[in-house]
BALOBA-1460 file (C-alpha; in Angstrom, 3 decimals):
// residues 230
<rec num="1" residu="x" x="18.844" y="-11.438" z="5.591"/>
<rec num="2" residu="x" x="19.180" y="-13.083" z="9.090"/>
<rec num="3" residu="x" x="16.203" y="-14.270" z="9.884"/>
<rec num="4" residu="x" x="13.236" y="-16.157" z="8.602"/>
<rec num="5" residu="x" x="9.728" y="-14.650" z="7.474"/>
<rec num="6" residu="x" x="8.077" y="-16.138" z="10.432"/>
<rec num="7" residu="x" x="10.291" y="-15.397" z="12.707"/>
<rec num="8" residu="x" x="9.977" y="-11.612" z="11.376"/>
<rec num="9" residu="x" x="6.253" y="-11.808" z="11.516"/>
<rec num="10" residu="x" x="5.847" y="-13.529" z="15.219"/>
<rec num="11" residu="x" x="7.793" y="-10.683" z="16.296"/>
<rec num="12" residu="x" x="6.247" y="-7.951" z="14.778"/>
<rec num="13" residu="x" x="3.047" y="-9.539" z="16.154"/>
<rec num="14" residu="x" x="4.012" y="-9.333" z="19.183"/>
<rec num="15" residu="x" x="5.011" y="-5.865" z="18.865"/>
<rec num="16" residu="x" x="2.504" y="-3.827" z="17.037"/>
<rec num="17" residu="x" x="-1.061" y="-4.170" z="17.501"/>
<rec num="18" residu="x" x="-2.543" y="-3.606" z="13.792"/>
<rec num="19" residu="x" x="-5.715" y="-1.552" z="13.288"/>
<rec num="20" residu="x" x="-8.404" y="-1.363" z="9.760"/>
<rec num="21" residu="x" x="-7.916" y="1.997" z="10.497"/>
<rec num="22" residu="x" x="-4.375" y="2.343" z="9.667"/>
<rec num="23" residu="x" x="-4.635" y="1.237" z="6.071"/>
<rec num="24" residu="x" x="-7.114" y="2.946" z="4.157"/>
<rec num="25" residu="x" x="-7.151" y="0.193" z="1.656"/>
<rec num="26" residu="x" x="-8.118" y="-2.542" z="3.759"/>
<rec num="27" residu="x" x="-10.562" y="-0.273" z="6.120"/>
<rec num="28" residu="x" x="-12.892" y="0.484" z="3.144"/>
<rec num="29" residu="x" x="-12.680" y="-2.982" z="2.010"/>
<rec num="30" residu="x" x="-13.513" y="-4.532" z="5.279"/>
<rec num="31" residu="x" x="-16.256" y="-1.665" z="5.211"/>
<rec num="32" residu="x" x="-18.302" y="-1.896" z="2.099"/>
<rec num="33" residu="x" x="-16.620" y="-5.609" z="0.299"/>
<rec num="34" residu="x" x="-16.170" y="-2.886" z="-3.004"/>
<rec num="35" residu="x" x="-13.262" y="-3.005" z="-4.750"/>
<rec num="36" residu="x" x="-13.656" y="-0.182" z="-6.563"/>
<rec num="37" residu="x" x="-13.889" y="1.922" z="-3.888"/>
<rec num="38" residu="x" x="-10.696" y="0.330" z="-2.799"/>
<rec num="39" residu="x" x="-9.414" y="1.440" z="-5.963"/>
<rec num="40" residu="x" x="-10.530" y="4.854" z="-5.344"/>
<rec num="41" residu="x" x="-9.776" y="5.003" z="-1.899"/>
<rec num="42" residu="x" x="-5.658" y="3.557" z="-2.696"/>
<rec num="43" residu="x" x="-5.343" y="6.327" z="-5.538"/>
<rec num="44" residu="x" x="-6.263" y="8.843" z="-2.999"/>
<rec num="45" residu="x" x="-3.491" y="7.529" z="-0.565"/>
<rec num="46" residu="x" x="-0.953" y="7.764" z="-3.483"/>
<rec num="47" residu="x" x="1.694" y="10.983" z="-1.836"/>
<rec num="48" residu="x" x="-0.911" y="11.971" z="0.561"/>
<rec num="49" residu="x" x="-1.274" y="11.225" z="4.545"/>
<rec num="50" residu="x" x="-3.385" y="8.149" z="5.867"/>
<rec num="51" residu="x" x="-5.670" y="11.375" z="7.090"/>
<rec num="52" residu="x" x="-5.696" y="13.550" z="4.255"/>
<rec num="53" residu="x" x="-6.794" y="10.299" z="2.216"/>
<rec num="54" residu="x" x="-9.495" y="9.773" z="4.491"/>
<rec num="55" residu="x" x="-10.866" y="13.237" z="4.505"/>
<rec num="56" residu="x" x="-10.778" y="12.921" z="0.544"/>
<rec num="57" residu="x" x="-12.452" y="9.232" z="0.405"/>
<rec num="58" residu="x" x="-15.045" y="10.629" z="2.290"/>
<rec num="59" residu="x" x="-15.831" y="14.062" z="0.678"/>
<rec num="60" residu="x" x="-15.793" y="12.632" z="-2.876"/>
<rec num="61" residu="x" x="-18.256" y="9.827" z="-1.304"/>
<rec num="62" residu="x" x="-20.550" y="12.173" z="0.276"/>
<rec num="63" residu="x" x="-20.307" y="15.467" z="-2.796"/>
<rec num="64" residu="x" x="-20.667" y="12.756" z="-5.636"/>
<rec num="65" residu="x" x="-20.899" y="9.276" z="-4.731"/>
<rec num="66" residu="x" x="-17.808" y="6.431" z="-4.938"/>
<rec num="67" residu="x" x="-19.279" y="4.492" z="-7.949"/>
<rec num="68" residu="x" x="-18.508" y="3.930" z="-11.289"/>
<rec num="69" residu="x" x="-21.546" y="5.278" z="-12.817"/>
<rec num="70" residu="x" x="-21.419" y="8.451" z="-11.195"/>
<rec num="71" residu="x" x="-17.597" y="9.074" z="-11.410"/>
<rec num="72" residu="x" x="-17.673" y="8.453" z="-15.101"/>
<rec num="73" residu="x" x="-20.076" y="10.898" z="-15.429"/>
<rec num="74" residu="x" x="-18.783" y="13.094" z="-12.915"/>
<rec num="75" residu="x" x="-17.560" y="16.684" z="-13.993"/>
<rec num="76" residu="x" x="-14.182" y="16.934" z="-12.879"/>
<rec num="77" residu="x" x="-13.927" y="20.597" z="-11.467"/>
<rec num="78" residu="x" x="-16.325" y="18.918" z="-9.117"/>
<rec num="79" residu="x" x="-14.410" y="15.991" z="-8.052"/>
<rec num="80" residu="x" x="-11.189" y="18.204" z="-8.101"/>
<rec num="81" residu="x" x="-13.184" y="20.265" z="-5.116"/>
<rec num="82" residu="x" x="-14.331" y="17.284" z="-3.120"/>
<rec num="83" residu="x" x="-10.545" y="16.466" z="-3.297"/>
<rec num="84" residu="x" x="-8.429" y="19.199" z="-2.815"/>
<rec num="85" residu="x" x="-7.282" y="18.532" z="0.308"/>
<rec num="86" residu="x" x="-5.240" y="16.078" z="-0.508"/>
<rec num="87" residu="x" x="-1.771" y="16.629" z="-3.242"/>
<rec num="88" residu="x" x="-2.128" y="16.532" z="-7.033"/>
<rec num="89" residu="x" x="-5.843" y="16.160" z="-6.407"/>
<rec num="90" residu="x" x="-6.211" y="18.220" z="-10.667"/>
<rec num="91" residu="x" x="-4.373" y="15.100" z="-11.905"/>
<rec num="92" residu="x" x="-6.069" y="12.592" z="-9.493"/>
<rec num="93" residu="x" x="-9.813" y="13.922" z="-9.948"/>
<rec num="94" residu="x" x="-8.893" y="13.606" z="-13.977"/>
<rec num="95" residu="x" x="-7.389" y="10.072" z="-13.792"/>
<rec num="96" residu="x" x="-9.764" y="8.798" z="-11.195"/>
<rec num="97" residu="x" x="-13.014" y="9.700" z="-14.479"/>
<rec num="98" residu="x" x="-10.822" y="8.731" z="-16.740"/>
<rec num="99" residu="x" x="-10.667" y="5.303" z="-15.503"/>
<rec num="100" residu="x" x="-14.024" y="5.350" z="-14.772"/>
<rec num="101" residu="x" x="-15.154" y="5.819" z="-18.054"/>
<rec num="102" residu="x" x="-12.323" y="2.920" z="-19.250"/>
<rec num="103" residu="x" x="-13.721" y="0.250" z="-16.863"/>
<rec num="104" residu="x" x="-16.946" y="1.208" z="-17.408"/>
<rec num="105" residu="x" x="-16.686" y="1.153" z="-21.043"/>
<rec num="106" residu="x" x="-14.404" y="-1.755" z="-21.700"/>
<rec num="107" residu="x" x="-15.060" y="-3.924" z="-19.127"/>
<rec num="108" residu="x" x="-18.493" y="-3.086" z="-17.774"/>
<rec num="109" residu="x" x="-17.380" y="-3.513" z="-13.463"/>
<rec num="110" residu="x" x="-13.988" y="-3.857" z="-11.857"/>
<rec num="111" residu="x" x="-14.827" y="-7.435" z="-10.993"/>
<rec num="112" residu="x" x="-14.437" y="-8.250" z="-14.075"/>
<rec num="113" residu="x" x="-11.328" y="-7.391" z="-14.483"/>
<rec num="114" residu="x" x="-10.208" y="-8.717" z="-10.820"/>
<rec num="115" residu="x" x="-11.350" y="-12.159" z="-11.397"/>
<rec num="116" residu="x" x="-8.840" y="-12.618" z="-14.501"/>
<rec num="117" residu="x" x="-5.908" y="-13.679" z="-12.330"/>
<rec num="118" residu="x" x="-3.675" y="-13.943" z="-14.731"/>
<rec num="119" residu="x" x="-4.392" y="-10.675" z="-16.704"/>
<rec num="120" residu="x" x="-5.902" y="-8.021" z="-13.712"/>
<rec num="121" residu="x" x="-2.258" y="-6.954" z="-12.774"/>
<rec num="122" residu="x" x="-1.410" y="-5.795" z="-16.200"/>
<rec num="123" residu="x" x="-5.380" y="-4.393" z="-17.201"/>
<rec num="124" residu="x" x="-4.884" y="-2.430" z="-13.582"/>
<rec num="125" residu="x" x="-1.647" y="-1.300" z="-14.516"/>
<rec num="126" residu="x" x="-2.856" y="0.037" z="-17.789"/>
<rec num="127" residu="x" x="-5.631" y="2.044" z="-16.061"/>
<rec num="128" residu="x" x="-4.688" y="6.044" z="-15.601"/>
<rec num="129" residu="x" x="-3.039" y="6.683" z="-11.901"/>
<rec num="130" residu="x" x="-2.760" y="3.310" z="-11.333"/>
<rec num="131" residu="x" x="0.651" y="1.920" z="-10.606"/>
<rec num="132" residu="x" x="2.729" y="-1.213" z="-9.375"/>
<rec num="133" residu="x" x="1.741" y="-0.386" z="-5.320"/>
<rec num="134" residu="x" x="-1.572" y="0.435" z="-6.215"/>
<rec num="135" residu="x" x="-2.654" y="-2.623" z="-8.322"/>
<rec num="136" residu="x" x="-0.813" y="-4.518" z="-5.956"/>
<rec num="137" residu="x" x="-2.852" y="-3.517" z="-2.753"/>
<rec num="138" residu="x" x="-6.229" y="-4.031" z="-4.518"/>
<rec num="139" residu="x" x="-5.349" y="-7.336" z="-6.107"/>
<rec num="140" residu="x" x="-4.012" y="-8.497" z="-2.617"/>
<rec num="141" residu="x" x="-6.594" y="-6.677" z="-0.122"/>
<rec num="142" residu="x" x="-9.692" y="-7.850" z="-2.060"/>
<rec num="143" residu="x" x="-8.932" y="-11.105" z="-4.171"/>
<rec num="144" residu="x" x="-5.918" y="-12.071" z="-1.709"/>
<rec num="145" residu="x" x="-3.596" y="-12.936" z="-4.934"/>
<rec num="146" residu="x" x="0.077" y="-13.773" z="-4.404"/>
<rec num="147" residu="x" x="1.415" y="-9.788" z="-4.838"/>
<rec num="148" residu="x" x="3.110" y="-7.579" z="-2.391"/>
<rec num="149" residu="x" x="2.546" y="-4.109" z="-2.598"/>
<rec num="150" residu="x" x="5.712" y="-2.123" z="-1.365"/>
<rec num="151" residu="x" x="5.453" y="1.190" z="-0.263"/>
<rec num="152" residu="x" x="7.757" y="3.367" z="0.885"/>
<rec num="153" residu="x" x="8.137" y="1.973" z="4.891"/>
<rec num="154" residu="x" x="7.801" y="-1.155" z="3.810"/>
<rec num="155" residu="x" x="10.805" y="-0.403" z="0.953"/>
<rec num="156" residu="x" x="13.267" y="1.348" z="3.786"/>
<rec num="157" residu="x" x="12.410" y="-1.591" z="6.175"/>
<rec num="158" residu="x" x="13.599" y="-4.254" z="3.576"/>
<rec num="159" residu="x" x="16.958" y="-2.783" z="2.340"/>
<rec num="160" residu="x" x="17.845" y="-1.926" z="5.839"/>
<rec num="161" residu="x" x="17.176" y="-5.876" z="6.748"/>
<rec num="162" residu="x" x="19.006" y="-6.831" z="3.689"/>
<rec num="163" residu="x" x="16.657" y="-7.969" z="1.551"/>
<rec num="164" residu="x" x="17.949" y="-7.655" z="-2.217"/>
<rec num="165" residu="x" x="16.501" y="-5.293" z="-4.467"/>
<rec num="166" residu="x" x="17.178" y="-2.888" z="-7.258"/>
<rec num="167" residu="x" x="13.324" y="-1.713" z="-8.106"/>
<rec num="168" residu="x" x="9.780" y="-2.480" z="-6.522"/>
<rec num="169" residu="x" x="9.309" y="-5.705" z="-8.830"/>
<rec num="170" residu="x" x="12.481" y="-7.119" z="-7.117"/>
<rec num="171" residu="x" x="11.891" y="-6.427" z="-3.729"/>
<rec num="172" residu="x" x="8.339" y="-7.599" z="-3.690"/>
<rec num="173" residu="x" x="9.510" y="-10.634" z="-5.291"/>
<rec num="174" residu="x" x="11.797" y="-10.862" z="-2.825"/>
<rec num="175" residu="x" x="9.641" y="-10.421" z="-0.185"/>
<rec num="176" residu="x" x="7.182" y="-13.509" z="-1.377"/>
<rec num="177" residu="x" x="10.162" y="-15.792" z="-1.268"/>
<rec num="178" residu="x" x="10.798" y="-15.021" z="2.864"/>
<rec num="179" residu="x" x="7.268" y="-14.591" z="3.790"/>
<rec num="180" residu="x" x="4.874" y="-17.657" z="3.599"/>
<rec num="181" residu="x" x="2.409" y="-16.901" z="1.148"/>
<rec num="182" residu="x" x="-0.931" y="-16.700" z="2.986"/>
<rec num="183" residu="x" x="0.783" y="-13.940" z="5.495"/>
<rec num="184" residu="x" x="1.244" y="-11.700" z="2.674"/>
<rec num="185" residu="x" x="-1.172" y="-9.182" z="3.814"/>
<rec num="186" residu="x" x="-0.460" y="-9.740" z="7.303"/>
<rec num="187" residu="x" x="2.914" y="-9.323" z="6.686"/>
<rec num="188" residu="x" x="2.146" y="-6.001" z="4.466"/>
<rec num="189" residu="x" x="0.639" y="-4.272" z="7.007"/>
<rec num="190" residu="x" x="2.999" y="-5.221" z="9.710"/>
<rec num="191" residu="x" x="5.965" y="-4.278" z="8.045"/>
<rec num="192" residu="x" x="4.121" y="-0.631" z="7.231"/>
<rec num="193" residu="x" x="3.608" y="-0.246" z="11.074"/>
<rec num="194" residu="x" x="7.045" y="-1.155" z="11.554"/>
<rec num="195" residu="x" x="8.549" y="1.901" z="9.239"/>
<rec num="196" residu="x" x="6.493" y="4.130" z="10.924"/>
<rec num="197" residu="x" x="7.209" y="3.649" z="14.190"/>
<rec num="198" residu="x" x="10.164" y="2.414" z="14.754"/>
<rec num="199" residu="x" x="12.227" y="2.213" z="11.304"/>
<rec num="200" residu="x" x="11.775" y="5.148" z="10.620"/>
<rec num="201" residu="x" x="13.445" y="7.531" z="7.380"/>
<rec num="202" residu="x" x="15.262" y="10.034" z="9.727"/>
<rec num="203" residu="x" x="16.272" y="8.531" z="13.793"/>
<rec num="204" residu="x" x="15.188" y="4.685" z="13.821"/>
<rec num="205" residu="x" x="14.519" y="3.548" z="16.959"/>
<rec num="206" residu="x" x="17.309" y="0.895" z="16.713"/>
<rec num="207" residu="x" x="18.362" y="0.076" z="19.864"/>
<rec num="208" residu="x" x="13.900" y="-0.819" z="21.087"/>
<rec num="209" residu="x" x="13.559" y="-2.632" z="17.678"/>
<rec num="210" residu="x" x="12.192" y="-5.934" z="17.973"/>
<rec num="211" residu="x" x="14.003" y="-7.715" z="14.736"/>
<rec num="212" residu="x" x="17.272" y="-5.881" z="15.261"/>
<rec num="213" residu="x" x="19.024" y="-9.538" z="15.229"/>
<rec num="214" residu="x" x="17.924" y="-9.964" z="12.052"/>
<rec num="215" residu="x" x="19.102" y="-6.317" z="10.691"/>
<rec num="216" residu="x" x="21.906" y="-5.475" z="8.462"/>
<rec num="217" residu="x" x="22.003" y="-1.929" z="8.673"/>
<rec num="218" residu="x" x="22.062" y="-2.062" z="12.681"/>
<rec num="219" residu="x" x="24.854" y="-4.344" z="12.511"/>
<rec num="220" residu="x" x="26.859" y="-2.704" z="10.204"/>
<rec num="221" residu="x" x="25.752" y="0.628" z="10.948"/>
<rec num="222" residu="x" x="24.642" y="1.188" z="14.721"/>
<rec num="223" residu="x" x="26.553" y="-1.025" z="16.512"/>
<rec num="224" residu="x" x="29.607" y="-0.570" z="14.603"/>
<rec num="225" residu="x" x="28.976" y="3.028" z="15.385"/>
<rec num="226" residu="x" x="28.606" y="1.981" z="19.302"/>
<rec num="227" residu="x" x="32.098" y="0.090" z="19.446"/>
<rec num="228" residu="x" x="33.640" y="3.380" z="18.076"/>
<rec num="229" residu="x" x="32.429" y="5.477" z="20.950"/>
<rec num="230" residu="x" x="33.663" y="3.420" z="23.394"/>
């Protein structure tokens, strides 16, 4: 890549005004300070709009209640209905009591799972539904530990800026090695906003795009494409 992390990040700064709102993750945690709602609240997200997770979050709270205690013992036709606007909500509504009933049982609260540095990545990843990107975003939005959750934008933003990686473990890696290490969530959200307004999957705004200096696919792609036509 071209261009340092901070570089990336003052210009993305000065481009894109981040709101809570945005990121599900981080609303509810700035909301309630529960990170097992932002557990909840992430596994709704997973393949499902920043809207369609809300609407979900919001009908499970308000039909049965966003707590441990009453999502372990929740029946899961129920859950499945509060839910069911959202995709896969069957499988979600039966992973989301199934951990439930793990954390509850095992470990007695999420915190103490979270505040096991060393260990919560791997305990979170063993959890049902819960992934690499998922872990990743709770460990980072509520105990602000050195991960990098990389979602799809965020994925198509770094391979088209040149940043090496085969899998999600090596770009996020990646991605802590350019960005200074107390931006990471900064820098998480920023680079979101970026892939969804302006790198985008299908007609990236190239040409108005802030870090285009930095960008390997616009030099070796758009403006090779440019010299061509004329």
């Amino acid at each position: 890549m071209k261009c340092e992390g901070r570089y990336i990040l003052k210009e993305l700064e000065r481009v894109y005004t981040t709101n809570p709102s945005d990121y599900i993750a981080y609303d509810v945690w700035l909301k309630t300070k529960d990170p097992f709602k932002v557990l909840i609240a992430t596994i709704l997200s997973q393949n499902s709009t920043d809207r369609g997770a809300y609407k979900a979050y919001y009908n499970l709270e308000g039909n049965i209640g966003i707590s441990l205690d009453k999502l372990a013992k929740a029946d899961m036709l129920n859950v499945a209905k509060a839910i069911r606007n959202i995709g896969l909500y069957n499988s979600k509504a039966k992973r989301i009591i199934e951990l439930s009933n793990i954390i509850l049982d095992k470990y007695g609260d999420l915190n103490n799972i979270l505040n096991q540095e060393d260990k919560a990545r791997n305990i979170l990843m063993s959890l049902p539904g819960v992934g690499e990107k998922t872990a990743d975003v709770v460990l980072l939005t509520c105990k602000g530990y050195p991960v990098f959750p990389v979602d799809t934008h965020i994925k198509r933003v770094s391979l088209r800026l040149g940043i090496d990686g085969k899998n999600y473990e090596s770009i996020s890696r990646n991605l802590m090695k350019i960005f200074p290490k107390d931006s990471y969530l900064k820098a998480h959200h920023l680079l979101i906003a970026h892939g969804r307004l302006t790198c985008k999957a299908k007609n990236p705004l190239c040409e108005k795009c802030t870090i285009n200096n930095c960008c390997e696919y616009y030099s070796r792609v758009v403006k090779s494409k440019r010299s061509h036509s004329t």
